[in-house]
C-alpha positions as CSV (number, residue, x, y, z in Angstrom):
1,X,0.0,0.0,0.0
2,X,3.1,2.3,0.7
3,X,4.2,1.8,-2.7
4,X,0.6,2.3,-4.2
5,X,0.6,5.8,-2.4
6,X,4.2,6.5,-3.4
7,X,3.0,6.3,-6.8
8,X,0.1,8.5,-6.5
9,X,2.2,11.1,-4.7
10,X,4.8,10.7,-7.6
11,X,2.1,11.5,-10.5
12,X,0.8,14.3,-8.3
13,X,4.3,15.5,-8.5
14,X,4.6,15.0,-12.2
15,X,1.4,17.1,-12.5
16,X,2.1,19.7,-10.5
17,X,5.8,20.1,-12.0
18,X,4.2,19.5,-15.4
19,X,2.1,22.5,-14.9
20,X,5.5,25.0,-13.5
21,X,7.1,23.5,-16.7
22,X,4.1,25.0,-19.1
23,X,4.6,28.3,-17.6
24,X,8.5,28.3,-17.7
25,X,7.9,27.3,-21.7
26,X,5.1,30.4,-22.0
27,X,7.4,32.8,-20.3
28,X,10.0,31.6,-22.4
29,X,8.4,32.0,-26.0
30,X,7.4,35.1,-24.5
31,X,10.9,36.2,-24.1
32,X,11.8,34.9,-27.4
33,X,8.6,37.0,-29.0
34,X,9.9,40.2,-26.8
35,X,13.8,39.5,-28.4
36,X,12.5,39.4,-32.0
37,X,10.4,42.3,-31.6
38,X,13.2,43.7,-30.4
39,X,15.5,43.3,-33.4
40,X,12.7,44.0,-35.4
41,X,12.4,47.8,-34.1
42,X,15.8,47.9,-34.1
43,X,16.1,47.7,-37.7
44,X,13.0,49.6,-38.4
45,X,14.5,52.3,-36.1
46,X,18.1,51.9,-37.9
47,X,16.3,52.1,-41.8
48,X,14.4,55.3,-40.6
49,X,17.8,56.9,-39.2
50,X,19.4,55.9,-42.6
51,X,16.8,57.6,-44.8
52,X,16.0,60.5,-42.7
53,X,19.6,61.4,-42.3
54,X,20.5,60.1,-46.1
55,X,17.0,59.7,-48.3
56,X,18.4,56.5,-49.1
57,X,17.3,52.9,-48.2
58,X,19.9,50.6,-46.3
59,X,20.3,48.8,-49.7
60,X,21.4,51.8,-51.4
61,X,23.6,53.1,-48.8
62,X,25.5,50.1,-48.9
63,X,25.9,50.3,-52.9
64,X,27.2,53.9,-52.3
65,X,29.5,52.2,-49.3
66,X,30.8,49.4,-51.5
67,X,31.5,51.5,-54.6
68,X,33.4,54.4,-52.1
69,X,35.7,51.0,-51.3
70,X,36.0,49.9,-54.7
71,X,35.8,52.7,-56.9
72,X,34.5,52.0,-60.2
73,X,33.3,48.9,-60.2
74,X,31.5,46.3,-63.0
75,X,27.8,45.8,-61.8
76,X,28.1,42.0,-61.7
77,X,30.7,42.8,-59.2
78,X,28.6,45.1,-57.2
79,X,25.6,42.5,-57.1
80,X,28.3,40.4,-55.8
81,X,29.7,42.6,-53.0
82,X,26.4,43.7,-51.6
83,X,24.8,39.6,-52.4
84,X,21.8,40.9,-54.6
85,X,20.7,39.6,-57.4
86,X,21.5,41.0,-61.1
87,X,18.3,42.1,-61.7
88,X,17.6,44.0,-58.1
89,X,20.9,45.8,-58.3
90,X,20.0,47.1,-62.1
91,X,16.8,48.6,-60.1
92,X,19.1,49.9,-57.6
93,X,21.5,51.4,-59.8
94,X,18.7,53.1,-62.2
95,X,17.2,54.5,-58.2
96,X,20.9,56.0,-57.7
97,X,21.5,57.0,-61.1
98,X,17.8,59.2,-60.8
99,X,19.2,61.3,-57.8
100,X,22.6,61.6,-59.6
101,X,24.6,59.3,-56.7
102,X,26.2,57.0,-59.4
103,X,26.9,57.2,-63.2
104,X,27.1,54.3,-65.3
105,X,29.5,53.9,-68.6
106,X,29.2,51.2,-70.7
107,X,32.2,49.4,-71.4
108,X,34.1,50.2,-74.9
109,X,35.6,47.2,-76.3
110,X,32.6,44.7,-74.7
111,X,29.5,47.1,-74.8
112,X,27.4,44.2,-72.3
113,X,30.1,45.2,-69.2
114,X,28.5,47.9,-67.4
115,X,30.6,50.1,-64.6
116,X,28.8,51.8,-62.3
117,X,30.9,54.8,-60.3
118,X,30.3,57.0,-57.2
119,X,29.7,60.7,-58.4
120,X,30.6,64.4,-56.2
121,X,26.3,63.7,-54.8
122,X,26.9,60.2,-53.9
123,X,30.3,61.1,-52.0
124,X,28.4,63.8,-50.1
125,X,25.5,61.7,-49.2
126,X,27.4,59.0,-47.9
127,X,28.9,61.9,-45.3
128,X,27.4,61.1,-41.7
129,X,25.8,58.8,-42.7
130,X,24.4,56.4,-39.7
131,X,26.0,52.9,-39.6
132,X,24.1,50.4,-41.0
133,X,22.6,48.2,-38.5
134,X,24.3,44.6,-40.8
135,X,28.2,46.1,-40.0
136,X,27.2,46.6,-36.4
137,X,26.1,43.3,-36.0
138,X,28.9,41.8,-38.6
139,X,31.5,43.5,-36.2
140,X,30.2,42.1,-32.9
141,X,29.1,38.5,-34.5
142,X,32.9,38.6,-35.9
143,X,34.1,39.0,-32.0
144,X,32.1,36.1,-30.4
145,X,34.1,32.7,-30.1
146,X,33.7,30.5,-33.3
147,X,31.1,27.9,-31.2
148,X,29.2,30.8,-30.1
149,X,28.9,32.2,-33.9
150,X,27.6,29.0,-34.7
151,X,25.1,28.2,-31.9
152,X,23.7,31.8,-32.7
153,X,23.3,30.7,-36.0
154,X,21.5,27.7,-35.6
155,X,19.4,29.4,-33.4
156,X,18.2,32.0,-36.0
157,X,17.8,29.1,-38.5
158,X,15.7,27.2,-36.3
159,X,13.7,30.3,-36.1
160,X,13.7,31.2,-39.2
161,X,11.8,27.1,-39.5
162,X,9.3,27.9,-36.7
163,X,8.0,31.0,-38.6
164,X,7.6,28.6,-41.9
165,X,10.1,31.4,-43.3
166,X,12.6,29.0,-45.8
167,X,11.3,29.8,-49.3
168,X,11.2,33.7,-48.1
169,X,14.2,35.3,-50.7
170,X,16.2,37.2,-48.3
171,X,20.1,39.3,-48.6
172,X,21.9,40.2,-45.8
173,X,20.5,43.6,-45.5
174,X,18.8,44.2,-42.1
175,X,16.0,46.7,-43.6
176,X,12.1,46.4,-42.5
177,X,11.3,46.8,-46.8
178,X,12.1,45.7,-49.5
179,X,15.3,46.6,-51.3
180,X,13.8,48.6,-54.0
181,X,10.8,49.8,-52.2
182,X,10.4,53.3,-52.1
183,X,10.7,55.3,-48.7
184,X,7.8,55.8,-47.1
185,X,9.5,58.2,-44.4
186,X,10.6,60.5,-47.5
187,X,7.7,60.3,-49.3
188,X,9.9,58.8,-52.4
């Protein structure tokens, strides 16, 4: 009979623990809900900065960036250095090349190569500029210890699969839009 009432005592236990547990997993998918919101206004916060202070989108800015680095560079080479497609940096380029930022000059023996290059407007508009929010993180990701770099990301890709997110097309531009979408906070 002892053991009988151990065993009740035991699975009243379990019960009662089962129930603490629940609550420890609520608060912690709260806590996880509170952190992505929080990176979520950060970069909404960071994109408005940028195009208050610049009139540009994070995607652009970092064009301007990459060719202030690289000078005069082939627009297959720019896709590559910012990891956008062809097609979206064309779009990008033609947005920059409106607002005079960039020129572009076709190439003179191969008239396909396009070089895209940083005008006098461009230089200026990269001047105080606000950090993008990608090199902050880039910079602190790059100073965490190689295991932690990769528990961090196996912990965004496993979120990235709880939010059914996989198939979403995605650079590694932290912006709240699209890249080509027009500023809403500019009225552009």
């Amino acid at each position: 009979m002892a053991q009988l009432s151990e065993g009740f005592e035991s699975v009243r236990l379990s019960a009662a623990h089962a129930d603490t547990w629940s609550e420890d997993m609520q608060d912690q998918a709260e806590t996880a809900l509170v952190a992505l919101r929080r990176v979520l206004k950060a970069t909404a916060s960071n994109v408005k900065a940028v195009a208050t202070k610049t009139g540009l989108t994070a995607s652009q800015l970092l064009v301007l960036q990459v060719l202030r680095t690289q000078g005069e560079t082939l627009t297959g080479d720019l896709a590559r250095a910012v990891d956008l497609k062809q097609a979206t940096i064309s779009i990008l380029i033609d947005k920059l090349q409106e607002q005079e930022l960039v020129v572009r000059r076709r190439g003179e023996t191969d008239r396909r190569r396009v070089w895209v290059k940083l005008t006098e407007k461009g230089l200026a508009a990269l001047d105080g500029a606000p950090d993008l929010l990608q090199d902050t993180f880039r910079k602190r990701f790059g100073q965490l210890a190689e295991w932690e770099q990769a528990s961090v990301t196996a912990a965004l890709l496993r979120v990235v699969s709880l939010l059914d997110a996989e198939k979403i097309e995605a650079s590694p531009i932290l912006d709240v839009a699209g890249v080509n979408d027009p500023l809403v906070a500019n009225g552009q």
